[in-house]
Each structure stands twice: as C-alpha cells, then as structure tokens.
C-alpha positions in Angstrom: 26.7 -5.3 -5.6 24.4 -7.3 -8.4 26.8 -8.3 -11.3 24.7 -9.5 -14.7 28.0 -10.9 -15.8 28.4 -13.2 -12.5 25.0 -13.9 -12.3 24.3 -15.1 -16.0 27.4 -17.4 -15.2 25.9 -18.8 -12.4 22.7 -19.2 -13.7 23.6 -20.7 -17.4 21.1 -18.6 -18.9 21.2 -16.2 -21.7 19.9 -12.1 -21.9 17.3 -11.3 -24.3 19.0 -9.8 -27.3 18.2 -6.2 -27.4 16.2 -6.5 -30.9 13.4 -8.0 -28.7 12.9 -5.0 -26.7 11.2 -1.3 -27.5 14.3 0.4 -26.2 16.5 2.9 -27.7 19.8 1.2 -28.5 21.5 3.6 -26.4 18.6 5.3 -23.4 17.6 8.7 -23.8 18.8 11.4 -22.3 17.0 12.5 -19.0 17.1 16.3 -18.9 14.1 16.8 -16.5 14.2 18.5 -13.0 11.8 18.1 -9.9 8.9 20.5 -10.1 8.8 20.8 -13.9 5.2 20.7 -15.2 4.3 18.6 -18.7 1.4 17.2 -19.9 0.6 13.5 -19.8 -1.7 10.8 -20.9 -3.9 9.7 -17.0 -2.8 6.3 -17.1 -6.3 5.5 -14.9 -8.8 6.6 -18.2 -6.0 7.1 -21.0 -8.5 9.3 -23.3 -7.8 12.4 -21.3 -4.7 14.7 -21.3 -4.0 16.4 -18.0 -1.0 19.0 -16.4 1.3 16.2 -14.5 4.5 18.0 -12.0 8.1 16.0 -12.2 8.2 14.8 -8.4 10.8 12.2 -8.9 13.6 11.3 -11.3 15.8 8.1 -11.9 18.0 7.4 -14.7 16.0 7.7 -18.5 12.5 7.8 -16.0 10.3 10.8 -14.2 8.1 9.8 -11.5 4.7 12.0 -12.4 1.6 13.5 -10.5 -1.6 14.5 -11.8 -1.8 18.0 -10.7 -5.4 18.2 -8.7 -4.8 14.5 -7.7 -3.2 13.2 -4.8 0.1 11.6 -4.1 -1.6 7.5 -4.2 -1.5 7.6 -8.2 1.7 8.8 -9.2 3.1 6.7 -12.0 6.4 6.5 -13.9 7.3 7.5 -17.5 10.4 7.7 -19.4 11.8 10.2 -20.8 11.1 9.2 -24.4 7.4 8.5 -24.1 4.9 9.5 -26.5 2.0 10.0 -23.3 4.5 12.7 -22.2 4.4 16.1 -24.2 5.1 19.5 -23.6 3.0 22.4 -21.9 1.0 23.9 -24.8 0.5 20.6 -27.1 -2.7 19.3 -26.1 -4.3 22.7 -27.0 -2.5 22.9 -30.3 -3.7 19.7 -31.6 -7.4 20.8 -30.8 -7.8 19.1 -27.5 -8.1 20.3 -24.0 -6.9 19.5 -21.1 -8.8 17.5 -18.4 -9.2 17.0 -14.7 -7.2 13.8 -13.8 -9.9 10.8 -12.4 -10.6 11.5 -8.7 -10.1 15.0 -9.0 -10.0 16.5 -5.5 -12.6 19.4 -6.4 -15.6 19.7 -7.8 -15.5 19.6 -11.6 -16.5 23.3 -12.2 -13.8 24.6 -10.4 -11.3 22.6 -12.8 -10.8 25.8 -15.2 -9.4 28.0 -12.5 -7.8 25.3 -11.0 -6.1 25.3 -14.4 -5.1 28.6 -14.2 -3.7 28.5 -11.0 -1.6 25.5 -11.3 0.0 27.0 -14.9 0.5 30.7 -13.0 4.2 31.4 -12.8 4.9 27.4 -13.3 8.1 26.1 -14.2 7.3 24.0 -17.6 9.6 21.7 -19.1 11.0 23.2 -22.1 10.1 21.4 -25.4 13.6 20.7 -26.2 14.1 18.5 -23.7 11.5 16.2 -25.1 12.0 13.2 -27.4 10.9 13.8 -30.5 9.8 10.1 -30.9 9.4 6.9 -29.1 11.3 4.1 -30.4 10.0 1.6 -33.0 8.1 -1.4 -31.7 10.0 -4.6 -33.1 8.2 -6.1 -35.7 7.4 -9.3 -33.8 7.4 -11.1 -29.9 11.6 -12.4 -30.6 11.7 -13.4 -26.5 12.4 -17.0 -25.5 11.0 -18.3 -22.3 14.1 -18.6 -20.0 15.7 -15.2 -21.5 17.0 -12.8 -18.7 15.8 -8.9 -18.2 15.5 -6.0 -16.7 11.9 -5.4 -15.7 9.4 -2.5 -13.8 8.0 -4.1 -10.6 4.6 -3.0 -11.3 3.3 -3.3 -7.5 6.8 -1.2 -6.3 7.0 0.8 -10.2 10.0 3.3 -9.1 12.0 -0.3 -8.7 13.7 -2.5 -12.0 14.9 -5.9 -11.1 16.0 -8.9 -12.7 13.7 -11.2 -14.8 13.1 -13.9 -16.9 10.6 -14.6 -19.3 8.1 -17.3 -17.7 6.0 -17.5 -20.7 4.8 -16.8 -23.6 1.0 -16.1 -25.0 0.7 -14.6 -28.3 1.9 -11.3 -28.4 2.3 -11.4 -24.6 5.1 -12.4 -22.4 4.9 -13.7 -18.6 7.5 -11.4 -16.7 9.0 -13.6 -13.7 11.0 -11.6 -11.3 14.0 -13.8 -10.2 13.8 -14.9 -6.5 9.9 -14.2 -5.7 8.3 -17.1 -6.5 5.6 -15.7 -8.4 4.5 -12.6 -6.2 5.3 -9.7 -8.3 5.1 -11.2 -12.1 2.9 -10.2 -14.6 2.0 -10.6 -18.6 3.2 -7.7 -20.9 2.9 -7.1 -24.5 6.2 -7.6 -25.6 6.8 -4.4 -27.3 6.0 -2.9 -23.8 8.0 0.2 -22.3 8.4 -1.9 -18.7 10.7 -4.1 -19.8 14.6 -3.5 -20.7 17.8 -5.1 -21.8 20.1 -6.8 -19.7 22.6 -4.0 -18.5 19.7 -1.1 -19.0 20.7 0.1 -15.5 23.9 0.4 -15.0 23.5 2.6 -18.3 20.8 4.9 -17.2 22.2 5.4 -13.4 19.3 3.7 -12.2 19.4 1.4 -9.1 19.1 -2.4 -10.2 17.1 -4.0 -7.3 19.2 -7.7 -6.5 17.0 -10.9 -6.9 14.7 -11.8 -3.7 16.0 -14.6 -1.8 12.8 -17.2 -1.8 13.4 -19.9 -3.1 16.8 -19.3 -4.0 18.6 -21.0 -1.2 18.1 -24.9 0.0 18.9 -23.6 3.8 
C-alpha cells in the first residue's frame, strides 16, 4: 500500500501546498449513480453541449459518454465541474443541444435520437450538482520538484504520483514518478487534472503506486 508520508521521507521532497492547486479545500461530494443522464461540454469540439450517461464513478469523478457516441471517447469529469450541468440547462440559457463529433447516425436523425435517449431517462437531479467550480489561484505558485497527485492522461480513470518537471509560463510539466517520461505532459497550472498530495485517500479514489523504471539500480 503507497504511503505519501513514507514516500516524501524517502524521497526528501516536499508536496505542493494546496494554494497552488484549483481544488476545493476539502473534494466535493460525489452523489452521482451509473446510468444518470447530464449534460456536458464534448471535450473533442468544446462549443457544443450534448446529453452524456454516468457509466463510471470514482471518488469526487464520473466517467462520461456522449450519448450517440461510442464507448472509445469516454472522458472523466469531477463532480464540481462547470462543463457538467444539469438536464434542462442548455435549453434554458438559449442553446441547444448537439450531436457529439462522430455521431453514429446521420445528422437528421439527431432530433429523434434526442427524444429517444431523454424518454423515461433517469437524469441527475440538479441538487446534486455543484453550484460552482472552485476559484483558479491567482498565479502558477508550483516549484519544479514539488510532489502531486496527477490524471494519467493516456490511462484518464488512473491518478498517480507526480512531480513538477517544469515550468513554462503559466504551464507546468507534469512528471509521473517512475516512468521515465512516457506518460507526462504540460498543464496550465490552474488545471482540474492535477491535485494535492493526499487528494485520494480523501476522495476514495485508488492512488496508482510509482512505475518501477528507473527506480531501481538492479
């Protein structure tokens, strides 16, 4: 079992103070349930809002499906997000819903589609939505050698252990510990992917160990 505590002592380095990080000080709550229908932002052409289903849930996240897409382009959200909204909303503001990109069916058939998918669907009641996202901090506070909790964004429905490679600008270079390069990646610092030390074992989710390359002089 990964200890933090152990783990910082072994490695000498510090966590990433939690002012650095566009997290809730304590994670939201995660009243969602397999099969619920909400409407999201299509992370593959972010103008358009379309019906996504709950297929997956882990700690403060939901693992979401475009409905009339198909299961290669689910994507993860948590629960506090402002691309997530209830049933109802898009409509209300004066918008209207869209097909996701790469529908399955031809365009014109998207209205009854619609209809179908909404028939007799369970949808996620508004209250269990957040009312807002939390604030961005006000400016990139991350050090490079500063240990996190990051999304693998090849592997999303995993969070491991990081440390901050770099830093460019308002970006920083996510380094997952023991993978010698394969799975980092630059993020904005004020990102949703990226958590305090200790996130995890908070939100019930599973904190993947380190990978082993590199690590060991065998």
């Amino acid at each position: 079992h990964f200890s933090w505590d152990k783990y910082l002592k072994e490695t000498g380095a510090s966590a990433a103070p939690a002012h650095c990080f566009r997290q809730g000080a304590t994670p939201p709550v995660n009243e969602f349930k397999a099969g619920m229908k909400l409407e999201a932002q299509d992370p593959r052409n972010t103008t358009s809002t379309c019906i996504a289903t709950v297929v997956g849930l882990t700690g403060s996240r939901l693992r979401l499906r475009l409905d009339g897409s198909d299961n290669k382009n689910d994507f993860w959200r948590l629960v506090d997000s402002s691309e997530i909204q209830p049933i109802g909303n898009c409509e209300k503001n004066g918008g209207m819903l869209q097909p996701p990109l790469g529908f399955r069916l031809n365009a014109s058939s998207w209205p009854m589609f619609l209809l179908k998918t909404l028939n007799g669907a369970e949808m996620a009641p508004a209250r269990i939505f957040h009312k807002q996202e939390p604030p961005a901090p006000e400016q990139n506070s991350f050090q490079v050698g500063m240990k996190l909790e990051a999304v693998d964004r090849k592997n999303p429905h995993f969070i491991c252990p990081a440390t901050v490679g770099a830093l460019r600008g308002v970006e920083v270079l996510v380094t997952f510990d023991g993978w010698r390069g394969a799975f980092d990646y630059y993020c904005r610092y004020d990102s949703r992917d990226i958590f305090p030390v200790g996130w995890c074992s908070l939100t019930g989710d599973n904190l993947q160990p380190p990978g082993t390359k590199g690590l060991c002089v065998c």
